[in-house]
DOVO-728554 format. One record per residue (C-alpha): x, y, z; residue number from 1. Coordinates in nm, 2 decimals. Layout:
<recs>
((X Y Z) NUM)
...
</recs>
This chain:
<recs>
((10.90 12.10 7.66) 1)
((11.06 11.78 7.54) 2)
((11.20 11.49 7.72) 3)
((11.62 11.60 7.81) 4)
((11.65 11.22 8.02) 5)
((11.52 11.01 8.24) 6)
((11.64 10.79 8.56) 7)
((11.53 10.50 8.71) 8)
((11.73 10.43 9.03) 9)
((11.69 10.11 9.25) 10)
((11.64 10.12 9.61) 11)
((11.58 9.95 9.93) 12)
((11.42 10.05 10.24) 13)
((11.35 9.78 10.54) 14)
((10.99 9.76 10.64) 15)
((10.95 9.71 11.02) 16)
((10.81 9.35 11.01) 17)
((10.76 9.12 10.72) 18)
((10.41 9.16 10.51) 19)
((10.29 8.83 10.46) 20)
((9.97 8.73 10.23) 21)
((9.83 8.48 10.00) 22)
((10.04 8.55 9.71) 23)
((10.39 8.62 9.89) 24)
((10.60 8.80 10.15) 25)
((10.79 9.07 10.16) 26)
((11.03 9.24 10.37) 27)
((11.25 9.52 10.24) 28)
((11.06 9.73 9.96) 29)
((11.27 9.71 9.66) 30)
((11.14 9.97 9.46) 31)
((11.28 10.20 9.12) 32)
((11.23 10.55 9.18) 33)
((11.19 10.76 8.86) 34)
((11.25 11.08 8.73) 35)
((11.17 11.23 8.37) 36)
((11.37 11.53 8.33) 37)
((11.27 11.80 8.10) 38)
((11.48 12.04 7.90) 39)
((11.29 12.33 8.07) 40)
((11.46 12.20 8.42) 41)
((11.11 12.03 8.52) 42)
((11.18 11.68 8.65) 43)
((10.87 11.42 8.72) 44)
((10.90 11.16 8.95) 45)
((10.72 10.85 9.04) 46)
((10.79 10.51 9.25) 47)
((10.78 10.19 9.03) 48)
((10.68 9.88 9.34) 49)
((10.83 9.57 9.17) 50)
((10.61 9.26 9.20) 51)
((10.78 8.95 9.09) 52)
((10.51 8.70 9.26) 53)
((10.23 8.86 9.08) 54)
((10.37 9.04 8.75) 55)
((10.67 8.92 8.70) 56)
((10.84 9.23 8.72) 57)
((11.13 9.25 8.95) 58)
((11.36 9.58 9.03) 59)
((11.66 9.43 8.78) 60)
((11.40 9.44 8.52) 61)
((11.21 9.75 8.55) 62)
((11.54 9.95 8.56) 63)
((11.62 9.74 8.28) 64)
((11.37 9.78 8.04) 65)
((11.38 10.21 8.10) 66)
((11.73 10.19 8.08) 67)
((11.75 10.01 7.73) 68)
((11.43 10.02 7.57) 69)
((11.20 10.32 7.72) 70)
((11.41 10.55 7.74) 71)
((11.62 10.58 7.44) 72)
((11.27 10.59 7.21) 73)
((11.10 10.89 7.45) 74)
((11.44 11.13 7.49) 75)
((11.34 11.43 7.24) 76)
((10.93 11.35 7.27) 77)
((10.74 11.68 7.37) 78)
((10.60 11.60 7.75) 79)
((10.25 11.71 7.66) 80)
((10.23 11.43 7.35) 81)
((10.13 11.18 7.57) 82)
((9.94 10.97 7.30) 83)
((10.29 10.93 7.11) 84)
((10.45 10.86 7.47) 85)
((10.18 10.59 7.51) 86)
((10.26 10.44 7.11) 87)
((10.64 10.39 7.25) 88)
((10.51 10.24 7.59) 89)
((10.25 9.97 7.39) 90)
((10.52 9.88 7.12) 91)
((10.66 9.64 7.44) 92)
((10.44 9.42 7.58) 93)
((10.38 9.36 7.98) 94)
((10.59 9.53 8.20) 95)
((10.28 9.78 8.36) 96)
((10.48 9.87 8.60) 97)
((10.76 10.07 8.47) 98)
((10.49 10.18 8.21) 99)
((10.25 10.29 8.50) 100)
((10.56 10.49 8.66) 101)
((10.66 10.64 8.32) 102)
((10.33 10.77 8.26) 103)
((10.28 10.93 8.65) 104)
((10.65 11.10 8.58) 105)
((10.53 11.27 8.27) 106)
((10.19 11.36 8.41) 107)
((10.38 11.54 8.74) 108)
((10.58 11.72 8.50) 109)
((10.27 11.84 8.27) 110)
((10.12 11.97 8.61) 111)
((10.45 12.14 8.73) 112)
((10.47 12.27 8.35) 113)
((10.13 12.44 8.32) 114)
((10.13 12.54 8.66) 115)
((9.83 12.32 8.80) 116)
((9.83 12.03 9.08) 117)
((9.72 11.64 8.91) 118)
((9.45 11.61 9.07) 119)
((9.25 11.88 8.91) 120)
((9.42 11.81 8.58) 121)
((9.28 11.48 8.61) 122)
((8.89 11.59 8.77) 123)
((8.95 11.75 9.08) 124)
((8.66 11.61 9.22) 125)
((8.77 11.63 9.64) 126)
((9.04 11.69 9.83) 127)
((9.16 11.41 10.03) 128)
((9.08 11.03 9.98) 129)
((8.96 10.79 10.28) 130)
((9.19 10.51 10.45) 131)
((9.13 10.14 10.41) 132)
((9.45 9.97 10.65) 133)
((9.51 9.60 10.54) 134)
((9.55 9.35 10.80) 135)
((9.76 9.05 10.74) 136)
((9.87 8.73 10.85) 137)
((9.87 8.72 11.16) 138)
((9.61 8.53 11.47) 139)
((9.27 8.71 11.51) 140)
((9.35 8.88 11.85) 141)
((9.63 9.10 11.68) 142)
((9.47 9.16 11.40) 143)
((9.22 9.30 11.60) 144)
((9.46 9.47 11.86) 145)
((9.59 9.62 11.55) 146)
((9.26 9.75 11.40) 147)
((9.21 9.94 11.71) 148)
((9.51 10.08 11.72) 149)
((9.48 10.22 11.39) 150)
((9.10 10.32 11.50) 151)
((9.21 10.54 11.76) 152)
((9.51 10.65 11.60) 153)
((9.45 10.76 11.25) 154)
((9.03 10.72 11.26) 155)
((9.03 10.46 11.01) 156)
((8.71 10.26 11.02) 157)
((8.79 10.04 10.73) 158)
((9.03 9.75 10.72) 159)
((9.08 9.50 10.40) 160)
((9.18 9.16 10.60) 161)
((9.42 8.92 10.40) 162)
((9.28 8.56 10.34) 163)
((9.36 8.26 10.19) 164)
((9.64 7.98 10.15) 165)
((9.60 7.86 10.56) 166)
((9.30 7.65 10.69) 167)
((8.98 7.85 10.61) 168)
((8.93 7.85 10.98) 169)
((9.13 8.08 11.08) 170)
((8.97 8.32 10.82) 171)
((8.70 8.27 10.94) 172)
((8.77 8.30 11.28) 173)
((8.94 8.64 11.17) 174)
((8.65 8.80 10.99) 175)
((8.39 8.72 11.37) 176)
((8.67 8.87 11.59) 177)
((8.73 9.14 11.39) 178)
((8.33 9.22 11.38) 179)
((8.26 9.15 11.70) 180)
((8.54 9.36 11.88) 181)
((8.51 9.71 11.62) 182)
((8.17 9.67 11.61) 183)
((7.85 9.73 11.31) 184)
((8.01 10.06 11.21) 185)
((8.31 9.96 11.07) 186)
((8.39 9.82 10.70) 187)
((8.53 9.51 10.65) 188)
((8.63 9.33 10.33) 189)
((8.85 9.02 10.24) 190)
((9.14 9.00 9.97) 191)
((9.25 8.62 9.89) 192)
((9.48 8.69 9.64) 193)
((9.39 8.40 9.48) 194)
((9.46 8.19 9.77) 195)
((9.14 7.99 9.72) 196)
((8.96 7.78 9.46) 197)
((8.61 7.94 9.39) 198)
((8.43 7.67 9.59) 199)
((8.65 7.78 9.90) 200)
((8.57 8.12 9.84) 201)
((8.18 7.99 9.84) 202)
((8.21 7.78 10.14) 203)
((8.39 8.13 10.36) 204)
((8.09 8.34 10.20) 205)
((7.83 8.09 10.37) 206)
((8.02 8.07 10.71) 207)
((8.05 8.43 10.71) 208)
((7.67 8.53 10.63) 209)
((7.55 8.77 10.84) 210)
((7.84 8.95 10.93) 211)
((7.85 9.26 10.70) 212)
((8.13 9.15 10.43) 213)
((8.15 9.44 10.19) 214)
((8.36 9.30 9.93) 215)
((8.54 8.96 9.83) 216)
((8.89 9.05 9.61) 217)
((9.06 8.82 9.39) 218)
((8.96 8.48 9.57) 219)
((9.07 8.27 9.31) 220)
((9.28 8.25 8.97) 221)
((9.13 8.37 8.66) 222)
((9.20 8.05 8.50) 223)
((8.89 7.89 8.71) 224)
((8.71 8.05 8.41) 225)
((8.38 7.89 8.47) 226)
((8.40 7.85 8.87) 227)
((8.47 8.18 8.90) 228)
((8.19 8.29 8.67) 229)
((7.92 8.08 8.93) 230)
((8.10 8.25 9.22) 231)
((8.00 8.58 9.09) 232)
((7.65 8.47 9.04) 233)
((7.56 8.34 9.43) 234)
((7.82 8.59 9.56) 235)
((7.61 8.83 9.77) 236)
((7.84 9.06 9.75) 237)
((8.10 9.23 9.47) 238)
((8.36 9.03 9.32) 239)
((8.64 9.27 9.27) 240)
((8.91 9.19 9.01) 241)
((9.26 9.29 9.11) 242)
((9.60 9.07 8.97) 243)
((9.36 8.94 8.70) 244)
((9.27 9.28 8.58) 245)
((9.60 9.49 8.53) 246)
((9.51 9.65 8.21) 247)
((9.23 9.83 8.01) 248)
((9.17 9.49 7.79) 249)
((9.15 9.29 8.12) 250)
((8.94 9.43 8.27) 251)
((8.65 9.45 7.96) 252)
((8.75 9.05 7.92) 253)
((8.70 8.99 8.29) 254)
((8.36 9.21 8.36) 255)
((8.19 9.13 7.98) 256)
((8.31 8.71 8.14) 257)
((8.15 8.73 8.46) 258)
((8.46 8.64 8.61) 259)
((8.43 8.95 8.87) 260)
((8.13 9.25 8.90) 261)
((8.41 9.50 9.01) 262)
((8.75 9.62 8.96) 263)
((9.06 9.74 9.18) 264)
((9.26 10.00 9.01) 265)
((9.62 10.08 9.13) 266)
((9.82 10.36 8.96) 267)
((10.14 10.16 9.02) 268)
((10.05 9.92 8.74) 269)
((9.86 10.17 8.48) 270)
((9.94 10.50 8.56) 271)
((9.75 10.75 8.53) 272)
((9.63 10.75 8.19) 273)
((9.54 10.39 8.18) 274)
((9.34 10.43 8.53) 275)
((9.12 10.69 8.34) 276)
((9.04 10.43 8.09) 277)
((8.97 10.16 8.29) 278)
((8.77 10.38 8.54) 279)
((8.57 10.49 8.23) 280)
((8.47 10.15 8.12) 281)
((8.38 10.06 8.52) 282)
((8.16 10.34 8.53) 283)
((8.00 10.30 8.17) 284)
((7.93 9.95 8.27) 285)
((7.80 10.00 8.64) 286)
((8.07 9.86 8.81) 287)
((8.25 9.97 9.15) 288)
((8.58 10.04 9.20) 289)
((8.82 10.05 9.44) 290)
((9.16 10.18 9.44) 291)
((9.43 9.95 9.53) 292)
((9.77 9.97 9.69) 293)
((10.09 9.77 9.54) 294)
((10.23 9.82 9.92) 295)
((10.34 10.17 9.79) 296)
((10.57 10.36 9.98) 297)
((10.46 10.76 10.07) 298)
((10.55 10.81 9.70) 299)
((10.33 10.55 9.49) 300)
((10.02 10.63 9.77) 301)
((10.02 11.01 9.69) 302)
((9.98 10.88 9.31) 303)
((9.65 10.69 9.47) 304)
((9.52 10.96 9.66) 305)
((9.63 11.20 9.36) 306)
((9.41 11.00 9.14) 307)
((9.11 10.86 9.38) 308)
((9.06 11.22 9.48) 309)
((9.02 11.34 9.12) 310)
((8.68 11.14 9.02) 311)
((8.38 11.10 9.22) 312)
((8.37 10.70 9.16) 313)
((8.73 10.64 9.30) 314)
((8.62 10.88 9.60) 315)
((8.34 10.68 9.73) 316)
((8.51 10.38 9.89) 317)
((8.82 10.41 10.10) 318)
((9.15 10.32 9.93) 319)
((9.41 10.14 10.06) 320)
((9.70 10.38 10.11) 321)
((9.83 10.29 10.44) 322)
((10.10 10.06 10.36) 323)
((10.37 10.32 10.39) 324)
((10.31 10.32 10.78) 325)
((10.45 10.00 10.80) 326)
((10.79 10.09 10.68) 327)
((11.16 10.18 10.86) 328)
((11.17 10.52 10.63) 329)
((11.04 10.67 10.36) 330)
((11.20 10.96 10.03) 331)
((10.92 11.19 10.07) 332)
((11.07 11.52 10.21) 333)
((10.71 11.63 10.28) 334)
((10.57 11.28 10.49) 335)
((10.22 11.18 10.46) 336)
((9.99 11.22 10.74) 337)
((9.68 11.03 10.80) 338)
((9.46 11.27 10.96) 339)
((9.11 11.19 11.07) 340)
((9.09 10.89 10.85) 341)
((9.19 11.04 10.50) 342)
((9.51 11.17 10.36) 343)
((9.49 11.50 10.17) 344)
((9.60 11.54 9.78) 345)
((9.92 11.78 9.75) 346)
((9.78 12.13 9.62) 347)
((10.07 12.24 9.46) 348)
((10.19 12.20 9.08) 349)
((10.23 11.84 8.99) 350)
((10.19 11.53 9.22) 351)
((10.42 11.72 9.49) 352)
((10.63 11.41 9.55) 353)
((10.93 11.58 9.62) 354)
((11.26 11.34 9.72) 355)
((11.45 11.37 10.02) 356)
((11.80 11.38 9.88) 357)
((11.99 11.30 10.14) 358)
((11.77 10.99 10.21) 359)
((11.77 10.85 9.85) 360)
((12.13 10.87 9.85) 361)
((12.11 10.65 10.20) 362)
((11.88 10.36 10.01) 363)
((12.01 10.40 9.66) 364)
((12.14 10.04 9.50) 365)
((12.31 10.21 9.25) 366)
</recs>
């Protein structure tokens, strides 16, 4: 079953209200979707989230580089030969994203191919991941007014709040309304995106003692190579490695450094076949994971849940897949649903991200 073409097609759907965090904004998600066609008729399809602010990849680009250098060197490789898919995909470097969307296209057509949903393919471990919602910018009261909202409406009982690059105040001030109003039984965890230096990230830890911080993300660039190490050490809770960490090789440098003592994994920047490796060298070293959202539309979180639910150590903390809800539309024919605090994998061959046609050809840029 050998690769007939593929497409990458640029988009753009409005989200309801700009996203705002530490690292950048966004308002409309400009996304690429992709399809590997097969000369069997099966055709694979992922969503490639460009991130320009934290990658350097933008939507020109990612179309770009599938266009004239993927592409051309994969057309005629058998689908299953994913280790000489992979050779073509290293030869250029960066550029994880189109790479990470590449590799989930090929692995939905395998599954469609031999008959068998990813999931299982991959482990099969559960069913259905758990919700983490992220909370932005915004004053304490909504960001509360908003985790309740999304409490009573979906049953989440996690929330990732998004710190750094304002006065650590009102960070602080978030993280006591938020525990005080949704009370001892619900997680909370912060995500600087490098907003802070490591001493800010210190001085938040000691204000906020006490008040059941699971997890600190990214607080500050990996350049503070020795700063960051020291934050690890009097952290008293994990230090999870996210923009610093995109691939296989940074994460090893980054956990064997000190410079975090766990690791976000997103499927929109590795795939699904560098997830597995990085996941393996989390879990041979003792180190949690979470997985991550790129804000994904319904397309890119179904690759999250399709992987988090396949292995027991992705399974055990809530992802973040909820970003979708905050957009005008969506392409998935099929919608997600959050239901009772998790969204269910797709039990059918492949990912089971089938495209609304009538919608792409609404958002297409092309």
């Amino acid at each position: 079953m050998k690769i007939e073409r593929i497409e990458a097609i640029p988009y753009a759907i409005p989200y309801t209200h700009p996203l705002k965090f530490a690292s950048g904004e966004v308002a409309t998600a400009d996304h690429v979707l992709i399809r590997v066609y097969t000369d069997d008729g099966v055709v694979g399809i992922a969503d490639a989230p460009p991130r320009p602010y934290t990658y350097g990849e933008t939507q020109a680009s990612i179309t770009a580089v599938i266009d004239q250098v993927f592409a051309p060197q994969l057309l005629g490789l058998d689908i299953m030969d994913r280790e000489r898919i992979h050779a073509v995909l290293r030869r250029t470097i960066n550029n994880q994203v189109a790479k990470g969307a590449l590799d989930i296209a090929v692995w939905d057509a395998i599954g469609q191919a031999v008959g068998e949903p990813v999931h299982r393919l991959l482990g099969g471990w559960t069913d259905r991941m758990r919700v983490s919602h992220m909370l932005g910018f915004r004053p304490a009261a909504e960001l509360l007014e908003e985790a309740l909202r999304f409490g009573e409406l979906y049953g989440i009982t996690t929330f990732k709040l998004k710190v750094g690059r304002r006065p650590l105040a009102l960070d602080i001030e978030a993280c006591r309304v938020l525990r005080d109003g949704l009370g001892d039984d619900v997680e909370i965890y912060l995500d600087a995106n490098r907003g802070w230096t490591a001493n800010e990230a210190l001085e938040v830890l000691r204000r906020t003692e006490g008040l059941g911080l699971t997890l600190l993300e990214e607080p500050c660039d990996a350049k503070e190579v020795l700063s960051r190490r020291r934050l690890v050490e009097k952290s008293p809770i994990p230090v999870v490695g996210d923009e610093s960490v995109p691939t296989a090789g940074d994460v090893s440098r980054e956990l064997l450094s000190g410079g975090c003592n766990a690791i976000c994994i997103k499927t929109a920047r590795s795939g699904f076949t560098e997830a597995t490796e990085i996941l393996g060298l989390c879990t041979g070293l003792g180190v949690d994971v979470t997985m991550g959202n790129q804000i994904d539309a319904q397309i890119g979180s179904l690759a999250t849940v399709t992987f988090g639910a396949a292995h027991e150590a992705t399974s055990r903390r809530a992802g973040e897949l909820s970003n979708f809800l905050d957009m005008s539309d969506d392409l998935l024919a099929d919608p997600l649903r959050i239901v009772d605090g998790t969204i269910a994998v797709r039990d059918v061959p492949g990912v089971g991200a089938a495209v609304d046609e009538d919608k792409l050809a609404a958002y297409r840029l092309d």
